[in-house]
N, CA, C and O atoms as a GROMACS GRO file, in nm:
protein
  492
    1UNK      N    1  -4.219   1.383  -4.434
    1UNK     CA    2  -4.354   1.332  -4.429
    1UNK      C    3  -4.380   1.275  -4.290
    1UNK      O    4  -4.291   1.236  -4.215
    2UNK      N    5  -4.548   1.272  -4.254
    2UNK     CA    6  -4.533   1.209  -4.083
    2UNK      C    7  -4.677   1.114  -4.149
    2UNK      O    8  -4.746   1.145  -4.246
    3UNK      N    9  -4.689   0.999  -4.064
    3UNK     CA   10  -4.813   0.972  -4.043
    3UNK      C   11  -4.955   1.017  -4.051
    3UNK      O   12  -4.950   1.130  -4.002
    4UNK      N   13  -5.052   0.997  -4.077
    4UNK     CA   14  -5.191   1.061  -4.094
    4UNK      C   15  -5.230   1.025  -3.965
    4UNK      O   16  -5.251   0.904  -3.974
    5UNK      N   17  -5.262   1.073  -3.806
    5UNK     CA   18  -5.291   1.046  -3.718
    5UNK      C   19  -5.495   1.137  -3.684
    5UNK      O   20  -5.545   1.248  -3.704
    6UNK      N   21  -5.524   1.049  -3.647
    6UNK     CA   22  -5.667   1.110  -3.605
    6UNK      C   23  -5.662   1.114  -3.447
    6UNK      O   24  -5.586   1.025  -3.410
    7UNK      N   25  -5.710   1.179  -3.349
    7UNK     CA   26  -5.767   1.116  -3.250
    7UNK      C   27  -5.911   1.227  -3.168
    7UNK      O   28  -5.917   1.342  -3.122
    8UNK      N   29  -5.980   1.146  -3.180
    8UNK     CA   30  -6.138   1.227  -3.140
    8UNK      C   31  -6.188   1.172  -2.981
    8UNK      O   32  -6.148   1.078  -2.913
    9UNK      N   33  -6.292   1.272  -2.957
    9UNK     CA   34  -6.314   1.239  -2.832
    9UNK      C   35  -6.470   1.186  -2.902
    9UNK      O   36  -6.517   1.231  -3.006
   10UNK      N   37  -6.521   1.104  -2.834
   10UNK     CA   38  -6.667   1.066  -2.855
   10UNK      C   39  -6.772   1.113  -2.738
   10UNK      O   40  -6.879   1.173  -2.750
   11UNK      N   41  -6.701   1.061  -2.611
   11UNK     CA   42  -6.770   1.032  -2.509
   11UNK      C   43  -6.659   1.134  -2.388
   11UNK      O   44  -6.539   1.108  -2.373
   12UNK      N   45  -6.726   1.238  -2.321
   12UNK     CA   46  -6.665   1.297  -2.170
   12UNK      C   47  -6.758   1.355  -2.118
   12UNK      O   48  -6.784   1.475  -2.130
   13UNK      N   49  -6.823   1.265  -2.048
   13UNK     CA   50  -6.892   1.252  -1.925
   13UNK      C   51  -6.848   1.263  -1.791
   13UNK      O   52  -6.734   1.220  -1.775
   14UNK      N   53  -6.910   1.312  -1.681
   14UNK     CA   54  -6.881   1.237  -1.557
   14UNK      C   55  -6.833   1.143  -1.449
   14UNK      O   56  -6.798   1.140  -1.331
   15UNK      N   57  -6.857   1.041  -1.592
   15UNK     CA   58  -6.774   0.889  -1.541
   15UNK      C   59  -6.714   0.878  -1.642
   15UNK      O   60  -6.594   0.901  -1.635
   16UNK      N   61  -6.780   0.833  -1.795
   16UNK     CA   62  -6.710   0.753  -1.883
   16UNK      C   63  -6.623   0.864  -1.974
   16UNK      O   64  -6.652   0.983  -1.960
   17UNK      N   65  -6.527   0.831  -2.057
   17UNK     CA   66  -6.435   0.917  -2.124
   17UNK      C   67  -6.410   0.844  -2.297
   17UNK      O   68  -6.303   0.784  -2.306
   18UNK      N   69  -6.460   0.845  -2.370
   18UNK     CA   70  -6.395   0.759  -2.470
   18UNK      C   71  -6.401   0.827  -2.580
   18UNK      O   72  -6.481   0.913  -2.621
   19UNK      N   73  -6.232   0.741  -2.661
   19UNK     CA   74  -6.154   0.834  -2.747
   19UNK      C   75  -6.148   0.708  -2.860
   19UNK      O   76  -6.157   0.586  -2.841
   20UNK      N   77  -6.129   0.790  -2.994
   20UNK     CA   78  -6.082   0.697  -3.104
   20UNK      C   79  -5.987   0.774  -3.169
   20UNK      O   80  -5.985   0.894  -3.194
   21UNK      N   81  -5.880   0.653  -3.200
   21UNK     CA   82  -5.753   0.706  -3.238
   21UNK      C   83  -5.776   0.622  -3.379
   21UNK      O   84  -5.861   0.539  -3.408
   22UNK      N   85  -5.680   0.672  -3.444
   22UNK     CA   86  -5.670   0.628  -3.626
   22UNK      C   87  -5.504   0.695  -3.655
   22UNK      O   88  -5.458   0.808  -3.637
   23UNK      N   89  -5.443   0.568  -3.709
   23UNK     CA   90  -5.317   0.596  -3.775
   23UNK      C   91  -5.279   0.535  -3.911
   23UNK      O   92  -5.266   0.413  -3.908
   24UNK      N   93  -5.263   0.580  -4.002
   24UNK     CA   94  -5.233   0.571  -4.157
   24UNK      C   95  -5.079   0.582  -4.154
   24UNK      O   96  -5.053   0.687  -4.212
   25UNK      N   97  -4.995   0.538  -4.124
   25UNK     CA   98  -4.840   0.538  -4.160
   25UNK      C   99  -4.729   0.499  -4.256
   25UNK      O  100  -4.679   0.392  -4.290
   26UNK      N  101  -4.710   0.618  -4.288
   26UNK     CA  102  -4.593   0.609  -4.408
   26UNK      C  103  -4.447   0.577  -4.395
   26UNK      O  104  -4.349   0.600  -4.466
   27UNK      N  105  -4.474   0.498  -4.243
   27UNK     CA  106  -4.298   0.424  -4.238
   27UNK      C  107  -4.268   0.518  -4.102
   27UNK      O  108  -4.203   0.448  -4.024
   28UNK      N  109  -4.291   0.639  -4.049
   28UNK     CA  110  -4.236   0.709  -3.991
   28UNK      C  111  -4.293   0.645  -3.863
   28UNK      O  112  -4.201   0.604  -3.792
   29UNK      N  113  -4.394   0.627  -3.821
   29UNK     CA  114  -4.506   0.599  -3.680
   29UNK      C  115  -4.445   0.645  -3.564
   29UNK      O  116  -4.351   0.724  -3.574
   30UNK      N  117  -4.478   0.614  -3.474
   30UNK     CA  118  -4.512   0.726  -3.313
   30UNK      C  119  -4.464   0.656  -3.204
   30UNK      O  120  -4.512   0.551  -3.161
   31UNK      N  121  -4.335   0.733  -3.147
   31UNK     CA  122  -4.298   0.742  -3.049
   31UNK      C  123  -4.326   0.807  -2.913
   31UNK      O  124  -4.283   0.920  -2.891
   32UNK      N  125  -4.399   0.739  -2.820
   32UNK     CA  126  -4.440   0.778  -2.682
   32UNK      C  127  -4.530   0.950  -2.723
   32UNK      O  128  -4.498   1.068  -2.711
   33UNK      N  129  -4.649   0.875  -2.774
   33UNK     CA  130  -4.675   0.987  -2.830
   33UNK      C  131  -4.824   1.040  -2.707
   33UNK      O  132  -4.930   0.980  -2.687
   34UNK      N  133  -4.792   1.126  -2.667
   34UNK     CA  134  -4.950   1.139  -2.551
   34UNK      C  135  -5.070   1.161  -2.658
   34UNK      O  136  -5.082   1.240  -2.751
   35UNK      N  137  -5.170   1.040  -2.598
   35UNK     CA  138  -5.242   1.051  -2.707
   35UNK      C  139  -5.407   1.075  -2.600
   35UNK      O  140  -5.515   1.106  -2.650
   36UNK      N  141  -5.380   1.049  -2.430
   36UNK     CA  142  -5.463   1.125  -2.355
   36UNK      C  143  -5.462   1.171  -2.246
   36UNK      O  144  -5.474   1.103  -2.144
   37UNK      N  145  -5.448   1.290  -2.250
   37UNK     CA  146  -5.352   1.363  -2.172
   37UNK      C  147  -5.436   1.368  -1.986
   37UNK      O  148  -5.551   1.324  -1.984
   38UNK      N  149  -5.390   1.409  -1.876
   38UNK     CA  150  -5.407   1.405  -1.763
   38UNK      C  151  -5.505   1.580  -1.743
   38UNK      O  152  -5.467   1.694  -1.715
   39UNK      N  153  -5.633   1.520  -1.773
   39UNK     CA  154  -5.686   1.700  -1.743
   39UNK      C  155  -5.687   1.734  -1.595
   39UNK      O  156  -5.660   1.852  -1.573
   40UNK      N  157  -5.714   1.648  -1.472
   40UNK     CA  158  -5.709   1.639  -1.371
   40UNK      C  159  -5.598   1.586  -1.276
   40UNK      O  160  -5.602   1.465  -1.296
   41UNK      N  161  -5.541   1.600  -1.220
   41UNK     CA  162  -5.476   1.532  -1.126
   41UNK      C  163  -5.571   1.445  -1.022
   41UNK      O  164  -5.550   1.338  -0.965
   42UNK      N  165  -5.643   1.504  -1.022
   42UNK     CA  166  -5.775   1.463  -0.884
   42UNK      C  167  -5.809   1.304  -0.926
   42UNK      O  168  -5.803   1.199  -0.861
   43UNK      N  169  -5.849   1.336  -1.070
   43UNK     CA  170  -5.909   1.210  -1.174
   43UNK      C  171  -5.816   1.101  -1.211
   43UNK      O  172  -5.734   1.120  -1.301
   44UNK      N  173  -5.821   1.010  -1.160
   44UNK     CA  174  -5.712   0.876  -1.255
   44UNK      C  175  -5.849   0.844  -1.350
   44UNK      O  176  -5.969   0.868  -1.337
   45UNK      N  177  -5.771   0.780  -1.448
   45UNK     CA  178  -5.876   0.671  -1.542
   45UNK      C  179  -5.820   0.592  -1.552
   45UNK      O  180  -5.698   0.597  -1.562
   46UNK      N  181  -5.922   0.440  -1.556
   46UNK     CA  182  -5.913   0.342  -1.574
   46UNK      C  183  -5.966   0.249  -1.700
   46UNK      O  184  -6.083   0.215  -1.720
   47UNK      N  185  -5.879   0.226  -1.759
   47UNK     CA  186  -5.909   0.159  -1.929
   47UNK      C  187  -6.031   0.062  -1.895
   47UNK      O  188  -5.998  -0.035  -1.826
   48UNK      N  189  -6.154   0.070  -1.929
   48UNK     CA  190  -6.229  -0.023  -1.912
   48UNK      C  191  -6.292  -0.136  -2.028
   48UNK      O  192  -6.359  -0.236  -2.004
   49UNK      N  193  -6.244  -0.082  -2.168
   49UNK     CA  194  -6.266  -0.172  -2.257
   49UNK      C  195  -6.208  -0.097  -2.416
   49UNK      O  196  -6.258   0.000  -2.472
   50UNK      N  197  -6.092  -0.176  -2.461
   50UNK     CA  198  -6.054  -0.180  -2.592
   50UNK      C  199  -6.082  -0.242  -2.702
   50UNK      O  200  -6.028  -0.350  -2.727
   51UNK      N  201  -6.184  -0.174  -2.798
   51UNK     CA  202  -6.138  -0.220  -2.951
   51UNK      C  203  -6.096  -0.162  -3.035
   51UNK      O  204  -6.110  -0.045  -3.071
   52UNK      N  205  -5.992  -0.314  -3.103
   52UNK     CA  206  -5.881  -0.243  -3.167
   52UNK      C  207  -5.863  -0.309  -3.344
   52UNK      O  208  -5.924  -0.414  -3.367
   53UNK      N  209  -5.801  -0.260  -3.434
   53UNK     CA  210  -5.747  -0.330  -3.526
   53UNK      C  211  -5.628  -0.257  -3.580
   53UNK      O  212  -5.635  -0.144  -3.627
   54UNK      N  213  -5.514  -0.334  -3.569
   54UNK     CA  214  -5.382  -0.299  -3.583
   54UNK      C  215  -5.386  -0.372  -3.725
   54UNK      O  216  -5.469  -0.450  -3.771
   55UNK      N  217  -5.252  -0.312  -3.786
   55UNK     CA  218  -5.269  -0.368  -3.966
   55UNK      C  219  -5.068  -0.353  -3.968
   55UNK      O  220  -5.003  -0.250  -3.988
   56UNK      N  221  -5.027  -0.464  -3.946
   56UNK     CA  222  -4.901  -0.479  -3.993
   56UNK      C  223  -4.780  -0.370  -3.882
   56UNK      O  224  -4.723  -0.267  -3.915
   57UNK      N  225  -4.776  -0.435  -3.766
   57UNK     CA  226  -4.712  -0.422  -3.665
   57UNK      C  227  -4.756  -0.422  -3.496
   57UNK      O  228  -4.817  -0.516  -3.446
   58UNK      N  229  -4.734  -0.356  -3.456
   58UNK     CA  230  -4.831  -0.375  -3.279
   58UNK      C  231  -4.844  -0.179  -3.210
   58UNK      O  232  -4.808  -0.078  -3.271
   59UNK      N  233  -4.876  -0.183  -3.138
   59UNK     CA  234  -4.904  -0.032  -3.068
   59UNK      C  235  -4.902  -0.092  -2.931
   59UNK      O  236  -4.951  -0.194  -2.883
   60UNK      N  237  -4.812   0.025  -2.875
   60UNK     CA  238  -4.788   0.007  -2.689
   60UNK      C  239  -4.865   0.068  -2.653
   60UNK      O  240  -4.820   0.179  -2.682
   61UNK      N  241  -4.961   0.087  -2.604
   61UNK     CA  242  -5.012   0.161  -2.476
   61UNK      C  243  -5.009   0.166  -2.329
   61UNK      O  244  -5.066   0.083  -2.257
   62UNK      N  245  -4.925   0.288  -2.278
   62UNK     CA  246  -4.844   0.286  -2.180
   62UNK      C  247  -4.921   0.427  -2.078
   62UNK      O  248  -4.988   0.519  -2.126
   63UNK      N  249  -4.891   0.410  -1.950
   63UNK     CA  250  -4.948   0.493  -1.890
   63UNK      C  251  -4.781   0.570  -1.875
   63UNK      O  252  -4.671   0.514  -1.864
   64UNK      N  253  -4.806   0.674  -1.879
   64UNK     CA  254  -4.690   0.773  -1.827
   64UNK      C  255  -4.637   0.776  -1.679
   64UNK      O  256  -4.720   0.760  -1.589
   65UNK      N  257  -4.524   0.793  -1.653
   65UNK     CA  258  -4.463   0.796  -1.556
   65UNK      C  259  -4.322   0.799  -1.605
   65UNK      O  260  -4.294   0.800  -1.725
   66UNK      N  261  -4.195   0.801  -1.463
   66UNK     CA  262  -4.072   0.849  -1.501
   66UNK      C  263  -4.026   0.742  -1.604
   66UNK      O  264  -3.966   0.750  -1.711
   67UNK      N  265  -4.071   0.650  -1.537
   67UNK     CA  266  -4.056   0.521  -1.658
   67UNK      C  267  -4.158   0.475  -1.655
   67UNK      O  268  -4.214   0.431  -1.554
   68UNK      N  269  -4.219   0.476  -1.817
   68UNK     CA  270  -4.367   0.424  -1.869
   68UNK      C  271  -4.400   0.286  -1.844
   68UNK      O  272  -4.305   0.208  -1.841
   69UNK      N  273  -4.504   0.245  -1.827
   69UNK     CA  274  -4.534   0.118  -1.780
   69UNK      C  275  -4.637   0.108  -1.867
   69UNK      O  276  -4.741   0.174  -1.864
   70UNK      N  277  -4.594  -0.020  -1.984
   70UNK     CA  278  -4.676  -0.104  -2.043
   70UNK      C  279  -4.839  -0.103  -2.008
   70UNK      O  280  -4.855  -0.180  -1.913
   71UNK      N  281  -4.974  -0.040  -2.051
   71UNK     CA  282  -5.067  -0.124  -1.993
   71UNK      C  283  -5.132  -0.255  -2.103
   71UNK      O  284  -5.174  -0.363  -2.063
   72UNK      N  285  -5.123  -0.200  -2.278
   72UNK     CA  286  -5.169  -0.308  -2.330
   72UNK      C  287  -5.072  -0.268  -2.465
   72UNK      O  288  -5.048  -0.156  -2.512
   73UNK      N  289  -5.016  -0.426  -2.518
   73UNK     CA  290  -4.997  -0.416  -2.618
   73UNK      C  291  -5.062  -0.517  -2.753
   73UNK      O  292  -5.068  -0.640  -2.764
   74UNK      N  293  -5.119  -0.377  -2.868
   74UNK     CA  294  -5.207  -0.456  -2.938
   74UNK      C  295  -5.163  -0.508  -3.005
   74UNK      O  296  -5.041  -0.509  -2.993
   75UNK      N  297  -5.222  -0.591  -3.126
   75UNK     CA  298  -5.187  -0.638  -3.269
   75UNK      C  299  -5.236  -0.744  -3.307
   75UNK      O  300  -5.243  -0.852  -3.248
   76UNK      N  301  -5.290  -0.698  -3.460
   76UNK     CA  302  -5.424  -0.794  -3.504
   76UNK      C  303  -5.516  -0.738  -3.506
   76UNK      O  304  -5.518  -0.637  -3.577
   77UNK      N  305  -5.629  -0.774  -3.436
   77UNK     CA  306  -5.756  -0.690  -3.420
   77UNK      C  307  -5.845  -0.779  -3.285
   77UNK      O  308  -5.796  -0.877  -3.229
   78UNK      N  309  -5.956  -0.732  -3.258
   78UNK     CA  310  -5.993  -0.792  -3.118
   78UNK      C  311  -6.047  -0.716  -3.043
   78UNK      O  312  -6.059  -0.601  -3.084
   79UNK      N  313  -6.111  -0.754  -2.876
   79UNK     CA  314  -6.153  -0.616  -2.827
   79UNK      C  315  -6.133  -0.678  -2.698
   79UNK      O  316  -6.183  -0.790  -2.706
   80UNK      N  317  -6.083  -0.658  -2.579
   80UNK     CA  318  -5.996  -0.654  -2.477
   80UNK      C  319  -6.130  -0.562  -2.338
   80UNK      O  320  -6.128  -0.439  -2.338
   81UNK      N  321  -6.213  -0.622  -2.252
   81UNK     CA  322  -6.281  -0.605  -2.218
   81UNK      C  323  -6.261  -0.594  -1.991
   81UNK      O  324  -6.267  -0.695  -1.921
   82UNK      N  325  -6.246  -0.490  -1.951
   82UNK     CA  326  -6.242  -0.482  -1.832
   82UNK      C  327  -6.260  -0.467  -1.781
   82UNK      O  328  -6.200  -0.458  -1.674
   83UNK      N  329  -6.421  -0.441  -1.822
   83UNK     CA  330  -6.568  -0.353  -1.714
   83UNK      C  331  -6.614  -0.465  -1.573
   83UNK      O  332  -6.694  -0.440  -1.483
   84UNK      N  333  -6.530  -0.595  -1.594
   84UNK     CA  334  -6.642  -0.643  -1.522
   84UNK      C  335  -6.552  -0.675  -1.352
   84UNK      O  336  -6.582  -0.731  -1.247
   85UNK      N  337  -6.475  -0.627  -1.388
   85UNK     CA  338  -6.399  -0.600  -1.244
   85UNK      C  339  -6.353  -0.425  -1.211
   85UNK      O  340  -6.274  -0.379  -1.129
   86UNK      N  341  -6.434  -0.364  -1.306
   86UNK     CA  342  -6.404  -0.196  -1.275
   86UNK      C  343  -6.289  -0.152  -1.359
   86UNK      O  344  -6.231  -0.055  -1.311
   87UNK      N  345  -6.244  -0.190  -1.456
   87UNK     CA  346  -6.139  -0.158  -1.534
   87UNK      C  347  -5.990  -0.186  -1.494
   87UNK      O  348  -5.963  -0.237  -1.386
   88UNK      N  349  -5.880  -0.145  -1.600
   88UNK     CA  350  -5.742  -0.193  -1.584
   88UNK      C  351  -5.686  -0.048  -1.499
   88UNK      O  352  -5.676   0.050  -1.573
   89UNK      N  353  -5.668  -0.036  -1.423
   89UNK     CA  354  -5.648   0.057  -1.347
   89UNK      C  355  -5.458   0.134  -1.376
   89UNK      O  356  -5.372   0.060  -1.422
   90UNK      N  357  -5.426   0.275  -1.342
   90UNK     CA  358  -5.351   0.316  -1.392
   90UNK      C  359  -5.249   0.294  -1.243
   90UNK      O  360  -5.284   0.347  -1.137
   91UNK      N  361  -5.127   0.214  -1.252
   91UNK     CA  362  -5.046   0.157  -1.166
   91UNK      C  363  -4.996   0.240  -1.063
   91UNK      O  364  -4.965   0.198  -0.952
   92UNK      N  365  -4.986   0.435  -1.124
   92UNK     CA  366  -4.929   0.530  -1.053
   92UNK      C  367  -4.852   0.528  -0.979
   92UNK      O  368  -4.861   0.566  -0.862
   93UNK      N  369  -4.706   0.455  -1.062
   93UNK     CA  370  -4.612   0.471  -1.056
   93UNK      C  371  -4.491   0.593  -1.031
   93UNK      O  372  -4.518   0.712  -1.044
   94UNK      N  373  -4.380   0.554  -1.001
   94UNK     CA  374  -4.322   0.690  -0.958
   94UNK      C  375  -4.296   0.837  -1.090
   94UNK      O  376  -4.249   0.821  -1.203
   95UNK      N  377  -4.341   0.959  -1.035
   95UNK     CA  378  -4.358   0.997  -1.214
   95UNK      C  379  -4.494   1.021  -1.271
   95UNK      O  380  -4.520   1.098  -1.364
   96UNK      N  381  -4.588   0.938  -1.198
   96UNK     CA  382  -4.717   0.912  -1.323
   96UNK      C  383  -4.808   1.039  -1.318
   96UNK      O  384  -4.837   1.103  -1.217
   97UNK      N  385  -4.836   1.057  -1.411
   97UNK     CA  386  -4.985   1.188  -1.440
   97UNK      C  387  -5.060   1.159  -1.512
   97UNK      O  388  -5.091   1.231  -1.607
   98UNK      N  389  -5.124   1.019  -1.485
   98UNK     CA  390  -5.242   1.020  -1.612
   98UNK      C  391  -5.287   1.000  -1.717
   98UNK      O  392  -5.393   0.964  -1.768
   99UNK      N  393  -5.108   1.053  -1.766
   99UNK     CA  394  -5.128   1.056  -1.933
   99UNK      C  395  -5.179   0.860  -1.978
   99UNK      O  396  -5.206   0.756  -1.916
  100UNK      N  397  -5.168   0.896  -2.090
  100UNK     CA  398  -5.140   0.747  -2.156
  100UNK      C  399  -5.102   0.775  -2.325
  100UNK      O  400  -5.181   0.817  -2.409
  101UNK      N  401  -4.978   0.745  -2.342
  101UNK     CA  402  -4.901   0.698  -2.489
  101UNK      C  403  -4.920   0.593  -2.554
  101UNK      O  404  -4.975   0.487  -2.522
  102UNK      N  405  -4.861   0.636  -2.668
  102UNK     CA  406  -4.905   0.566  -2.816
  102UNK      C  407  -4.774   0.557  -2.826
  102UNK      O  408  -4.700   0.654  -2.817
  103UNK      N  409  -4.726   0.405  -2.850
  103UNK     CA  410  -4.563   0.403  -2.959
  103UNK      C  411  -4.628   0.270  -3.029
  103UNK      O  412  -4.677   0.169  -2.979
  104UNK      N  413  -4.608   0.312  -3.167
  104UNK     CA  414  -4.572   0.177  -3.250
  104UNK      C  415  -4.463   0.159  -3.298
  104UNK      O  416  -4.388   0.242  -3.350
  105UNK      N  417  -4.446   0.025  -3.278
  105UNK     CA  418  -4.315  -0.110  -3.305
  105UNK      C  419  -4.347  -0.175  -3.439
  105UNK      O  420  -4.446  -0.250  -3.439
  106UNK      N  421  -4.281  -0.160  -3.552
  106UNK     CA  422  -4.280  -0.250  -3.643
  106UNK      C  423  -4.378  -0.151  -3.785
  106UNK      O  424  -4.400  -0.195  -3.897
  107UNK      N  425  -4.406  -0.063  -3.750
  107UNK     CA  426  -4.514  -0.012  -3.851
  107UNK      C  427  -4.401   0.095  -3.949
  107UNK      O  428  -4.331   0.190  -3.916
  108UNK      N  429  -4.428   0.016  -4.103
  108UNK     CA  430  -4.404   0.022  -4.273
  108UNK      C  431  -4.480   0.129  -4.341
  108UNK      O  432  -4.587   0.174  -4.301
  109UNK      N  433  -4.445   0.150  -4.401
  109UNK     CA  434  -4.550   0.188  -4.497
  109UNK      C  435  -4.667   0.174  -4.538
  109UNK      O  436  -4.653   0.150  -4.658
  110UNK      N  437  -4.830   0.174  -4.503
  110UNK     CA  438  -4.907   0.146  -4.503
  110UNK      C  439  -5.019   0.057  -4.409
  110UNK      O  440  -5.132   0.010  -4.418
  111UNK      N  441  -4.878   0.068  -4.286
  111UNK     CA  442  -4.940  -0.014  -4.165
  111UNK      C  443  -5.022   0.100  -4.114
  111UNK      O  444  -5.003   0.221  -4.126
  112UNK      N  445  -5.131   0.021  -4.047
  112UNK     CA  446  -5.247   0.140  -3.954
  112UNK      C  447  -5.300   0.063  -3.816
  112UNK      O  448  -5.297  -0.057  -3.790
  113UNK      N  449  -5.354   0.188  -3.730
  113UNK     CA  450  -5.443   0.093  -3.663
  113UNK      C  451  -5.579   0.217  -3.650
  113UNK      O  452  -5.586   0.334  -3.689
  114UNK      N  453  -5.667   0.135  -3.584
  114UNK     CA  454  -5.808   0.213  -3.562
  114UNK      C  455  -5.815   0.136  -3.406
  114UNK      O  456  -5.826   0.015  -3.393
  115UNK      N  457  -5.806   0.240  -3.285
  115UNK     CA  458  -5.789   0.198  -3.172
  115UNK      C  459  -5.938   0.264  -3.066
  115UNK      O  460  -5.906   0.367  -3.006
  116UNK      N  461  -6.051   0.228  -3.045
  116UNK     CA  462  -6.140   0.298  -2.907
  116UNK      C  463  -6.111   0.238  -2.829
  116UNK      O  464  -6.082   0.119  -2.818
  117UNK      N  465  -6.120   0.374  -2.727
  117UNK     CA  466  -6.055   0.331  -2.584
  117UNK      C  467  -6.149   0.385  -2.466
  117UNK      O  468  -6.151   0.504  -2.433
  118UNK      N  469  -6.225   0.287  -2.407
  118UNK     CA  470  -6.326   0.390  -2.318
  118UNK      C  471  -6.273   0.316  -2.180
  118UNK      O  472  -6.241   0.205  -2.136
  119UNK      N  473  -6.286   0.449  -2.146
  119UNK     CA  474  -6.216   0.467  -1.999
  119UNK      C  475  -6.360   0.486  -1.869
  119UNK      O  476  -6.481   0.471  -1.884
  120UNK      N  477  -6.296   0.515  -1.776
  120UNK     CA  478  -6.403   0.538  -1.644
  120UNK      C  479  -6.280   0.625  -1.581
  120UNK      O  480  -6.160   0.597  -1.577
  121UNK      N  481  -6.358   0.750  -1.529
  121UNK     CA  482  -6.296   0.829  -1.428
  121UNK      C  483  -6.315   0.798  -1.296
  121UNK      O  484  -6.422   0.774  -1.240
  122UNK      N  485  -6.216   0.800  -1.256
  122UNK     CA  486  -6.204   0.722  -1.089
  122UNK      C  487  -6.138   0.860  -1.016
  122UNK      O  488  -6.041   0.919  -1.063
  123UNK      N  489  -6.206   0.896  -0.899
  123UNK     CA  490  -6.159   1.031  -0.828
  123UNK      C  491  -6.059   0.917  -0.701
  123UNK      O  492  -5.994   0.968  -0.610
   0.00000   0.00000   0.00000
């Protein structure tokens, strides 16, 4: 058995990019899982505002590289706001393409989260 995972695009525009993720987990949950992938090299994105509600554990969100680098970790619920300095920018580190992963820590049987994530494309 795996997890019930959703993830949709809402918004890909020019500038803005935003995605909603949904996870229903049956104990198994997600390891470094690319959940938005690098269509450009040209393009970085920059996380400009998260809301989230996690249900019985936390979710990493990590930008990719040889070694992933932490950008937010959730848990609870809340909404995490970074428009007003131009967003959390992607560190591009040694390794990095863009991506950004999903791992959850601690998620049971019936733990979930419902995660939007709107970004800004930065050339």
């Amino acid at each position: 058995m795996a997890d019930t995972v959703t993830s949709q695009t809402i918004v890909s525009g020019p500038r803005n990019f935003i995605m909603k993720f949904t996870n229903e987990s049956d104990g198994t949950g997600e390891s470094a899982v690319v959940k938005v992938a690098a269509a450009n090299s040209s393009i970085h994105l920059k996380i400009a505002r998260v809301v989230f509600a996690v249900n019985s554990g936390t979710v990493r969100l990590q930008w990719n590289a040889t070694t992933p680098t932490d950008a937010l970790i959730l848990s609870g619920f809340g909404t995490f706001d970074y428009q007003y300095f131009g967003g959390l920018p992607n560190p591009n580190n040694s390794g990095a393409d863009g991506a950004i992963k999903f791992t959850t820590v601690g998620f049971a049987a019936n733990s979930s989260y419902d995660i939007t994530l709107e970004m800004i494309k930065a050339v």
